[in-house]
N, C-alpha and C positions, 0 to 999 in steps of 0.2 A: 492261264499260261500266256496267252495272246495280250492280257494287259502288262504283264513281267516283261516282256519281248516291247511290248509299246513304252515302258518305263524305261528301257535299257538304252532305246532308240536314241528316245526324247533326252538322257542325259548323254551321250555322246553327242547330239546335236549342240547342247548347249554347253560341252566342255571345248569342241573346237569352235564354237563362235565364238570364245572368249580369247581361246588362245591366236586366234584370226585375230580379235581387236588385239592383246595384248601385242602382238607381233608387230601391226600398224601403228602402233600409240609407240614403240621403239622403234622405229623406221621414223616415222615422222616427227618426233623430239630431238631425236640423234642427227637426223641431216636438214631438219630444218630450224633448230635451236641452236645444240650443242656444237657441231661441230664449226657451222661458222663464226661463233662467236670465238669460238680458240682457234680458228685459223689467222683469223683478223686481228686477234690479241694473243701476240706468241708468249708461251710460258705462263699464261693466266688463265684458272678456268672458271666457268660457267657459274655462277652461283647454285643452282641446280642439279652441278655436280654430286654432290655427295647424295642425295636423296636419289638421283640416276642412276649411280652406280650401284644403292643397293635393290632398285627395284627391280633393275632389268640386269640383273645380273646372269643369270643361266643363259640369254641371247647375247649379250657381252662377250662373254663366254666363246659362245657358239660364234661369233666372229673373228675373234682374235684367234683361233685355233684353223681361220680358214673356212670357216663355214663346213666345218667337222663336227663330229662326235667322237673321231681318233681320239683314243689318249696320248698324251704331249710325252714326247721319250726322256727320263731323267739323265742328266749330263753329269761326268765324274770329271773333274781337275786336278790331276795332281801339279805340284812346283812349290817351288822355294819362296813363300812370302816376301815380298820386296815394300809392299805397301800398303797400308788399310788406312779407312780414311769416314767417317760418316758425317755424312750429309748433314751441315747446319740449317737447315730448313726443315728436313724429315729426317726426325731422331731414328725413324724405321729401315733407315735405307742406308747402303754402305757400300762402296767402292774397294777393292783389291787388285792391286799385279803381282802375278804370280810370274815367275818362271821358272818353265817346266825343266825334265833331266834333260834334253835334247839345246837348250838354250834359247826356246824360242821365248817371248813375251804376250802375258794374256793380259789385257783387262776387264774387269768384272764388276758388273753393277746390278747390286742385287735386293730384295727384301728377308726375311725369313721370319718366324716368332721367335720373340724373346728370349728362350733358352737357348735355340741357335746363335740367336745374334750377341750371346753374352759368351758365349765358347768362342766364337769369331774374336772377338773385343777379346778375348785373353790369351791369344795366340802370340808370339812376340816376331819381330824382323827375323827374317834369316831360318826361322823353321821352317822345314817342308813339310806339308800340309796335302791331304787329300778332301778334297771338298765333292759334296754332293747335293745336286741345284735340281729342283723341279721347278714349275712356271707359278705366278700370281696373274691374276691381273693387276693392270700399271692405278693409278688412284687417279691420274690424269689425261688416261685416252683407252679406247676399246682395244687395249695391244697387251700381249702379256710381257713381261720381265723375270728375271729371274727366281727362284726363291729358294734361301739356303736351308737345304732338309738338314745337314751335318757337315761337320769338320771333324777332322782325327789329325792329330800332328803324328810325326811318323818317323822315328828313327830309324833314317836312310843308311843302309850295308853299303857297303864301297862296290862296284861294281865289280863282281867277278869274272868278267866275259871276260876270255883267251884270247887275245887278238891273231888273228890270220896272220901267217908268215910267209912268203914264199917257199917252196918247198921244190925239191926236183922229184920227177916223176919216178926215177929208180928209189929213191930213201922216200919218198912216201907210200910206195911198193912193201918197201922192206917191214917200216913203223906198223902199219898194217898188218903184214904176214905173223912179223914178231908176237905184235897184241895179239893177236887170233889163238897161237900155238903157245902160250901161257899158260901156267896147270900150278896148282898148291898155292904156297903162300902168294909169290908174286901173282896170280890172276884175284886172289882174294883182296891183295891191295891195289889193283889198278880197279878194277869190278867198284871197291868202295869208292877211292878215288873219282871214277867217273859219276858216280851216283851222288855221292858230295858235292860235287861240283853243280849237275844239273839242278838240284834241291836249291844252291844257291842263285843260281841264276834265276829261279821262278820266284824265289821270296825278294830277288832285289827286282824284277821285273815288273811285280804284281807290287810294289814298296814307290817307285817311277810311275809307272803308267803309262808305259811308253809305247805298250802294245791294247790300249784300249780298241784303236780303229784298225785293226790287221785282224784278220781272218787266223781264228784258232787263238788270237791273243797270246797271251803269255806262253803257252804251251807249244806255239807255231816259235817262237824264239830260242826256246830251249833245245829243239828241235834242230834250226839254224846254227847256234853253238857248239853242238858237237862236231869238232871236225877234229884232223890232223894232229893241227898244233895241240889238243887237247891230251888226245894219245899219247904225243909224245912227252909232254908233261908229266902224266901219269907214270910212265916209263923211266923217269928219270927222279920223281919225286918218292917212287917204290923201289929205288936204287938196283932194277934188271941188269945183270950182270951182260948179258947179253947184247943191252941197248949200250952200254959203255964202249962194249968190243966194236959195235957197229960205229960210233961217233968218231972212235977212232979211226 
């Protein structure tokens, strides 16, 4: 037993002496080889590049992440391809601007594997596109970059949100009171009506992506949506005999 216990010692000794030199031998390559030699020569790397990157890659890794073990969070894009473009140097590598439903403009520079990158490459202008990016490391510094896990083109629904209207305090009282005290057919077609509605707003919601970074996402919007003017649509698209009397 006492020699099992003195065998078990003896090889953890000798698995972190190694990982101590391994650790040293990437600390002293990396800042005192690599790094200045591509700082002094922008855009050109090391010759020892390639044989660096795949030895020391797990501490690569471990740098580019922050000197973590976190995992890296995957990022979704939705928008409207505007541009794609690959890189005449690295066939591997590919550039995009999107813009998303809100109008704003992203661009994106990224790698992926080859059946990624051949769904990207058959995407055309003007589709809108949901992409989904997790990290590589970069092939010319300890950082990571982008990397396309999937694309889905995505047949965008016209926005069904109700826009807000002014309303006065007494007829918004009333539209209220009226939906509330509905029975038979007319509550069975406002009832669907509203639930048609909200159904649409999550599938064009979650179609956008406009609620990725909101709290409750999609469902927090849907939420938002129902109001007044909705009501009163319903009311008037379920032809309430009673809502007519009141516009009146």
């Amino acid at each position: 037993m006492l020699r099992l216990i003195n065998k078990i010692v003896y090889a953890i000794g000798v698995l972190t002496l190694l990982m101590v030199v391994y650790a040293s031998l990437f600390f002293a390559f990396s800042h005192y080889v690599i790094y200045p030699y591509e700082r002094e020569n922008f855009f050109q790397q090391h010759v020892s590049r390639p044989v660096y990157n795949i030895i020391f890659y797990p501490l690569r890794w471990f740098v580019a992440n922050g000197s973590s073990f976190n995992a890296q969070q995957l990022k979704v894009h939705h928008g409207r391809l505007k541009l794609a473009e690959m890189d005449e140097e690295d066939q591997e590598m590919r550039s995009a601007e999107i813009e998303t439903f809100d109008g704003a403009e992203i661009h994106i520079g990224f790698t992926g594997s080859p059946p990624a990158l051949t769904l990207f490459d058959e995407v055309k202008p003007e589709q809108f596109v949901k992409m989904n990016f997790g990290v590589a490391l970069s092939k010319s510094s300890d950082s990571f970059i982008n990397r396309l896990i999937d694309i889905e083109v995505i047949e965008l629904i016209e926005d069904p949100r109700i826009k807000f209207e002014k309303i006065s305090e007494e007829e918004d009282a009333k539209i209220h009171q009226l939906f509330n005290e509905l029975n038979g057919k007319s509550k069975e077609c406002t009832d669907k009506f509203v639930q048609n509605y909200q159904a649409l707003v999550l599938k064009h919601c979650l179609q956008a992506g406009y609620a990725e970074d909101i709290g409750g996402g999609c469902y927090h919007i849907v939420g938002r949506t129902l109001h007044t003017g909705v009501f009163k649509e319903a009311l008037k698209v379920c032809e309430v005999k009673k809502y007519e009397m009141l516009k009146g």
